[in-house]
C-alpha positions in Angstrom: 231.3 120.1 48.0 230.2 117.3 46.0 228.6 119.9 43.6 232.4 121.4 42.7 233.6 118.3 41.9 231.0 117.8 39.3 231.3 121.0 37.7 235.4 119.7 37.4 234.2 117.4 35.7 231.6 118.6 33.3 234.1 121.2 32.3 236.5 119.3 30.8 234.5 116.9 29.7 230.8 118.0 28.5 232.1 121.4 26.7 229.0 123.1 27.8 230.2 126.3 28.1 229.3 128.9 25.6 231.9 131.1 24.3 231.0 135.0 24.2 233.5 135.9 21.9 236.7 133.7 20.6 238.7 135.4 23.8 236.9 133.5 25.6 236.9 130.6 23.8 241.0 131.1 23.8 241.2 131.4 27.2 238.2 128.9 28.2 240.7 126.2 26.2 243.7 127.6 28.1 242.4 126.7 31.4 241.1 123.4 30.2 244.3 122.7 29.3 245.8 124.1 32.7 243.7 121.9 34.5 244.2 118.7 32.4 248.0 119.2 33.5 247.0 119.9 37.2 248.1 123.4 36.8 244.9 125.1 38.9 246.8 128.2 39.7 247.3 128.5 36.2 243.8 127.7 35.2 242.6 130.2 37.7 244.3 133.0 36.3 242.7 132.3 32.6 239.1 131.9 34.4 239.6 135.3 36.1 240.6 137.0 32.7 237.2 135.5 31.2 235.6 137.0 34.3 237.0 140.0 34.0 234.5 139.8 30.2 231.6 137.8 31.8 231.9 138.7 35.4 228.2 137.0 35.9 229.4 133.9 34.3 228.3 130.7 36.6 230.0 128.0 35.2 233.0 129.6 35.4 232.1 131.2 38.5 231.7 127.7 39.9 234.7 126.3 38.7 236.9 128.8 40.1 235.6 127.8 43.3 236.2 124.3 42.9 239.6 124.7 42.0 240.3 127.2 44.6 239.2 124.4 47.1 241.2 121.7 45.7 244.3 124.4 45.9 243.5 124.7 49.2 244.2 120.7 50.2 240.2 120.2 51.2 239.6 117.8 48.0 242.7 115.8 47.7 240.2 112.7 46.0 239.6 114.9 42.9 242.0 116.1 40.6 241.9 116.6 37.0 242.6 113.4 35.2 246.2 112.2 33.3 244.5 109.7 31.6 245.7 109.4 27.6 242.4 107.8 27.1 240.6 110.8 29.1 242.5 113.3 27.3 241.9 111.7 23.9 237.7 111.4 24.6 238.1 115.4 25.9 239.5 116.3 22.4 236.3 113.9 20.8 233.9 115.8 23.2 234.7 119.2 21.8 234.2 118.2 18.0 231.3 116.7 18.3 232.5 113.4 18.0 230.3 111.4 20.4 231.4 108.0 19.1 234.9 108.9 19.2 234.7 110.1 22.4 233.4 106.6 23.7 236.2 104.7 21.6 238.6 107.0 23.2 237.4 105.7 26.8 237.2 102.0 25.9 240.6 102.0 24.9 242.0 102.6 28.1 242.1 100.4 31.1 243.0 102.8 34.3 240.5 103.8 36.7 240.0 107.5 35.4 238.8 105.9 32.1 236.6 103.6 33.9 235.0 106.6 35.4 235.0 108.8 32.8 233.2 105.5 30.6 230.6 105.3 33.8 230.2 109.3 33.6 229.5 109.2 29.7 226.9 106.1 30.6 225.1 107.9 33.4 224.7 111.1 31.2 223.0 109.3 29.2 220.7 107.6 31.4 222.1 103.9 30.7 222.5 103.9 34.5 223.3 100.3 34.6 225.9 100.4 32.6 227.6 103.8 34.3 227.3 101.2 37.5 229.7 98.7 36.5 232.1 101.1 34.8 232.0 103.1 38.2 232.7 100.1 40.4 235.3 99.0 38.5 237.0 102.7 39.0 236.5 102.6 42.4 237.8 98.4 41.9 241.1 99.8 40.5 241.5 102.5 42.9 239.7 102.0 46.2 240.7 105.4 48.0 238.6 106.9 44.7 235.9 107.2 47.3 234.0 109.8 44.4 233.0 106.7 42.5 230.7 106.2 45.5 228.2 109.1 45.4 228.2 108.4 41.5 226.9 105.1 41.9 224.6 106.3 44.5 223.3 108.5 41.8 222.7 106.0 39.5 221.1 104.1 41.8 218.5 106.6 42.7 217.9 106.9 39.5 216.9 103.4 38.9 214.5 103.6 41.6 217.0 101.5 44.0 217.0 103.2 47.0 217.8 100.8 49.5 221.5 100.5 46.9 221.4 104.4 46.9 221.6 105.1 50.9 224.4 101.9 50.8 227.0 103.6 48.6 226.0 107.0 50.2 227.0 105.9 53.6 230.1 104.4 52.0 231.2 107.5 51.2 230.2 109.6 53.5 232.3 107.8 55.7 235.3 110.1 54.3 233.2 113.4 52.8 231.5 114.2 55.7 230.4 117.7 54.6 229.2 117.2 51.6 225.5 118.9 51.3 224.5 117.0 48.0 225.0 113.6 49.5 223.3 114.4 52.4 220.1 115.6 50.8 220.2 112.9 48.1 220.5 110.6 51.2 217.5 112.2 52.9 215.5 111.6 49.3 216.3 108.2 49.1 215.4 107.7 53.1 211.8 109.5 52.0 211.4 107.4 49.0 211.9 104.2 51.7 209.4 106.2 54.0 212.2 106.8 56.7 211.1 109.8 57.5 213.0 110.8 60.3 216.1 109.7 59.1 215.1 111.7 55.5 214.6 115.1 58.1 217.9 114.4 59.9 219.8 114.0 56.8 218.1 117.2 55.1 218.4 119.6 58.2 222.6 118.6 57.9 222.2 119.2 53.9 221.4 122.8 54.8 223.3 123.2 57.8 226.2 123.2 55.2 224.0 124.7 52.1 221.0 126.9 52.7 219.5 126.3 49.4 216.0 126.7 48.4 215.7 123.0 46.7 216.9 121.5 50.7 214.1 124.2 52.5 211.9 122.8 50.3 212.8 119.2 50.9 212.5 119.2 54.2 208.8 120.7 54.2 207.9 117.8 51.9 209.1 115.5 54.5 207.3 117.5 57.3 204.0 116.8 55.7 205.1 113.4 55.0 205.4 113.0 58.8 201.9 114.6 59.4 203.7 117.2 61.0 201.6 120.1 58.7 201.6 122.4 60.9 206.1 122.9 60.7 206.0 122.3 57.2 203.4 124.9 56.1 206.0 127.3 57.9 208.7 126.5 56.3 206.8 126.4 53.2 205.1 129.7 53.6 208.8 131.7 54.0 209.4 129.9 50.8 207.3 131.6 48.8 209.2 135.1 49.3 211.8 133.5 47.2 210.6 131.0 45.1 207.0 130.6 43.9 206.8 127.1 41.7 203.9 124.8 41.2 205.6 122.1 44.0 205.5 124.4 46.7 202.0 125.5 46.7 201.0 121.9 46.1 203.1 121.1 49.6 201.1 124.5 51.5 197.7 123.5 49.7 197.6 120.3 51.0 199.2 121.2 54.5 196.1 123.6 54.6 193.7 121.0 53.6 195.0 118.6 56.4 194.8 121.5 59.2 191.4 122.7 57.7 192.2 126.2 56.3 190.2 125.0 53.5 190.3 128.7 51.3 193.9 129.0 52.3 194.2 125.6 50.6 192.0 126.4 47.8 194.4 129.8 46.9 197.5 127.7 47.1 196.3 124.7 45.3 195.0 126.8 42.4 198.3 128.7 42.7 200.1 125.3 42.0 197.7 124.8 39.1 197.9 127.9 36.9 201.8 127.0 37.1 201.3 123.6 36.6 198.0 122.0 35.4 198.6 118.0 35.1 199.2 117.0 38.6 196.3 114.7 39.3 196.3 114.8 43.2 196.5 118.5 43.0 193.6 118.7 40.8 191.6 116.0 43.1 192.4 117.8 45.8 191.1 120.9 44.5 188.0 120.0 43.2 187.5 117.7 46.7 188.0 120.6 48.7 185.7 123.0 46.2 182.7 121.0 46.5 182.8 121.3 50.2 183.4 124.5 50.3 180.1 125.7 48.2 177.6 122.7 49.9 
């Protein structure tokens, strides 16, 4: 859930989206506009026309399911921002004008500035700095309980994990399904070596979203709890969809811990060819090589 009220925000914000043809750039700015007025219905039916163009489009794709939830009541703490000074930095955004964007944002002193101010710190990694724009959103407006999982972020980011799992529980005190801040709780439990609170958090995650990146996860945090055995399953059923560097480091080492030591050597070299500068992979591999040919 968490992930739709992001891509809100990015659209009317980053102007990421690349325009096919100037239809689409016509009706892209007409449901920008639909939205900035709280108008989803309206903004839907633009983001269907452009779908009717670029039916494979996923940012718009995305979008349309965001704003079909918040039409449905299930996110009443997101909505599209009145802000002048919001507005004014949106208009900045899309010509360019990054400094003019952050003037715009400055200006104002209502707690959809302060987040949009904390937003255009944290995407540009000056995470301190998106902190204490963020709290004072949240300051100003206290039932703004998104401010939470984007301090949380920014936390994680900084390496403060301990801060990360605080603001996280804060607010998933109110937004108890969403996926993203339960696996980004169950990374920051990991990086505090809380593993078993890391796999309970991860096995919610994809109880509500059985994505790859959370299957993966939680085979990390297997191995991390010695259980090899469980995580080279999970792992292995990975590989029929996904086949990246990470995941045949996880099943290489798995199969070095339980012995399978030319299982471990395929996997391991796997993870190399797609990835050659990991240092444990490659100490691994040559640890496990040299006792293979004695």
């Amino acid at each position: 859930m968490r992930k739709l009220f992001i891509i809100g925000l990015l659209f009317v914000l980053s102007g990421s989206f690349v325009y096919s043809n100037e239809m689409t750039e016509d009706y892209f700015d007409i449901a920008t506009n639909y939205c900035i007025e709280g108008n989803y219905s309206e903004a839907l039916s633009y983001l269907d026309k452009i779908l009717l163009i670029e039916p494979n489009n996923k940012t718009v794709l995305d979008l349309k399911n965001g704003l079909q939830q918040i039409i449905k009541g299930k996110n009443f703490s997101f909505i599209i921002p009145k802000s002048n000074a919001v507005k004014q930095s949106i208009e900045m955004k899309k010509i360019g004008n990054k400094q003019g964007e952050l003037t715009s944002l400055t200006s104002g002193n209502d707690y959809w500035a302060y987040y949009f101010l904390g937003q255009f710190y944290k995407q540009n990694k000056d995470y301190n700095q998106a902190i204490s724009y963020l709290i004072k959103s949240v300051n100003a407006k206290p039932s703004f309980n998104q401010c939470y999982l984007e301090i949380a972020v920014c936390y994680f980011e900084l390496g403060n994990f301990q801060q990360a799992v605080t603001y996280l529980n804060q607010y998933l005190k109110v937004n108890q399904q969403d996926d993203f801040a339960y696996a980004l709780r169950a990374r920051a439990y990991a990086n505090l070596d809380n593993n078993d609170s890391a796999l309970s958090d991860i096995l919610t995650a994809i109880a509500l979203e059985n994505s790859l990146d959370y299957r993966l996860l939680e085979g990390k945090i297997l191995y991390n709890m010695k259980r090899y055995s469980q995580a080279k399953e999970k792992l292995e059923k990975l590989t029929d969809e996904i086949q990246t560097a990470e995941v045949y480091k996880y099943l290489g080492l798995c199969n070095a811990e339980l012995g399978n030591y030319n299982e471990a050597i395929d996997s391991l070299d796997k993870s190399i060819i797609l990835f050659d500068d990991d240092k444990l992979v490659n100490t691994k591999y040559n640890e496990i090589k040299s006792r293979i040919e004695k």
